[in-house]
ZADOMAR-536185 format. One line per 10 residues: number of its first residue (from 1); for each residue x, y, z of C-alpha. Coordinates in Angstrom, 2 decimals. Layout:
N
NUM	X/Y/Z | ...
END
This chain:
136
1	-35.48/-36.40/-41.64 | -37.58/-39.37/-42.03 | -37.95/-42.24/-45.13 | -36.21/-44.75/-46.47 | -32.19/-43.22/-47.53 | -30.73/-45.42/-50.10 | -27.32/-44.69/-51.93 | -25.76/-42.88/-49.50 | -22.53/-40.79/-51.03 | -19.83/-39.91/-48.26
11	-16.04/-39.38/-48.09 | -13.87/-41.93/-47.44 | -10.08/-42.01/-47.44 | -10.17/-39.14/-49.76 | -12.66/-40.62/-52.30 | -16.55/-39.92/-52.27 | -17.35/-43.47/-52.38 | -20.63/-45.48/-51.40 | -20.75/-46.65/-47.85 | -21.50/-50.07/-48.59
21	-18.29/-49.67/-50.61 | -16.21/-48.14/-47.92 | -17.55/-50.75/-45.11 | -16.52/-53.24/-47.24 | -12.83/-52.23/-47.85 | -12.31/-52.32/-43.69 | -13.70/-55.49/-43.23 | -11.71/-56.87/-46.43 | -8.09/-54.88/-45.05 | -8.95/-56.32/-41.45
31	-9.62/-59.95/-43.24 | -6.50/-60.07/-44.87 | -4.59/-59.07/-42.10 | -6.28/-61.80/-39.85 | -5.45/-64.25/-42.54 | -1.64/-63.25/-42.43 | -1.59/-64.12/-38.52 | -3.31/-67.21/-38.78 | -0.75/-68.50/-41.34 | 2.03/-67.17/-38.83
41	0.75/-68.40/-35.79 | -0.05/-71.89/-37.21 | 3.84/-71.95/-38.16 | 4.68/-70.88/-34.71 | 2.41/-73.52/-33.27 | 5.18/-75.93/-35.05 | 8.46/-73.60/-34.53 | 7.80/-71.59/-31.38 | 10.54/-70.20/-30.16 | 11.67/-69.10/-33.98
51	12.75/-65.25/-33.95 | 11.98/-64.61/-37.78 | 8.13/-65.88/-37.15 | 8.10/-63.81/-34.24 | 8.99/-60.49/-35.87 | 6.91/-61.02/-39.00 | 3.82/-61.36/-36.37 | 4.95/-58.30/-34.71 | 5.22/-56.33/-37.84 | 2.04/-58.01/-39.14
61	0.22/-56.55/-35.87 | 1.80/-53.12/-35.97 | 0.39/-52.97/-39.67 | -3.29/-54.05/-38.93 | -3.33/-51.92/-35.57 | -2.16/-48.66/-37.68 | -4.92/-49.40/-40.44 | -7.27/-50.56/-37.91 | -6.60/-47.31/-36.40 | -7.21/-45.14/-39.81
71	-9.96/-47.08/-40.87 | -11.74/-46.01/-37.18 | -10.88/-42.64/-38.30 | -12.32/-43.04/-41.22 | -15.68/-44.56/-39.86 | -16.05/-42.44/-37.73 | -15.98/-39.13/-39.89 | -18.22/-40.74/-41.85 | -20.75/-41.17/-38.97 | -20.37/-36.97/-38.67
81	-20.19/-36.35/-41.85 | -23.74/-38.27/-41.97 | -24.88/-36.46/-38.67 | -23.94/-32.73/-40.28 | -25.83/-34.01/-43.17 | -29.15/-34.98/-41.55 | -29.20/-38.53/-41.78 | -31.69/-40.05/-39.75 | -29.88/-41.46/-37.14 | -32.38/-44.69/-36.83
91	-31.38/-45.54/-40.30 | -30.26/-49.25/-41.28 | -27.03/-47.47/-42.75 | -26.86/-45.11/-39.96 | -27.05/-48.11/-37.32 | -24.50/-50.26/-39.57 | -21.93/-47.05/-39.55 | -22.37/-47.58/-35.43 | -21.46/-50.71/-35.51 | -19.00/-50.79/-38.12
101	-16.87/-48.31/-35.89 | -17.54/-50.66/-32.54 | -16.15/-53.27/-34.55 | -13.17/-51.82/-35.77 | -12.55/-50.26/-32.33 | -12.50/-53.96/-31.02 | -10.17/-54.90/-33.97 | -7.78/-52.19/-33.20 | -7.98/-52.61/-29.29 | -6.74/-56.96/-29.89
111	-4.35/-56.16/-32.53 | -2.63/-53.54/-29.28 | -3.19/-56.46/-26.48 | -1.59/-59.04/-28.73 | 1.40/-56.81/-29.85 | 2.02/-55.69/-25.78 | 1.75/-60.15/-25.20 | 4.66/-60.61/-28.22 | 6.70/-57.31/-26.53 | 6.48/-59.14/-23.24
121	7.07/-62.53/-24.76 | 9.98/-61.08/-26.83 | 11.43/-59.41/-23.82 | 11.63/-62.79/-21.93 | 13.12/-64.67/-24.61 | 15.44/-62.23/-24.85 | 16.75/-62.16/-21.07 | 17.09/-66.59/-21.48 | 18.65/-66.13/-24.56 | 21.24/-63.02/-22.79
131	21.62/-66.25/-19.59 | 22.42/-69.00/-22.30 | 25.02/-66.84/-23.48 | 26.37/-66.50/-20.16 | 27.39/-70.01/-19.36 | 28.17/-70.89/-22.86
END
């Protein structure tokens, strides 16, 4: 299939929607959760040993790795959907559906190292806290 494809319609989380559109909405849900965890880990930066911080960046994470991890999904049905449907796969929107889903696959993959880091952490604050309680 060769030419210039503009306006490309293709189903995303249930809606037929525009890609530009549905590119869009990841980045925007992976922005807003990035913005979240800055604002918590600049408060930690100031508090760090503080268990409420602590568990709203762990349930921050768990939420942005789970919609990381649907928006993947997502992108990359898209990318077959656009295969079964002929799209040249040297297209600009093609190409920007590739590296939509490498993106998101890198998103998903820091959000999952960071949340095993806060486990660990969390686990070792827990076994000084369990010693302190020991002698006290």
């Amino acid at each position: 299939m060769a030419g210039n494809i503009k306006g490309i319609t293709i189903e995303f989380k249930g809606d037929t929607t525009k890609l530009s559109k549905a590119l869009k909405d990841c980045r925007s849900d992976a922005r807003d959760f990035d913005k979240e965890l800055g604002y918590i880990d600049n408060s930690l930066k100031f508090n760090p040993g503080n268990v409420e911080l602590t568990q709203q960046k762990l349930t921050v994470l768990n939420q942005a790795a789970e919609s990381s991890e649907k928006n993947t999904n997502e992108l990359k049905k898209a990318l077959e959907q656009m295969k079964a449907d002929g799209v040249d796969q040297t297209s600009t929107e093609y190409r920007e559906l590739e590296r939509e889903i490498i993106r998101a696959e890198s998103k998903q993959k820091d959000y999952n190292k960071q949340i095993d880091e806060l486990k660990k952490k969390s686990s070792t604050l827990g076994q000084i806290a369990t010693k302190i309680g020991e002698f006290g």
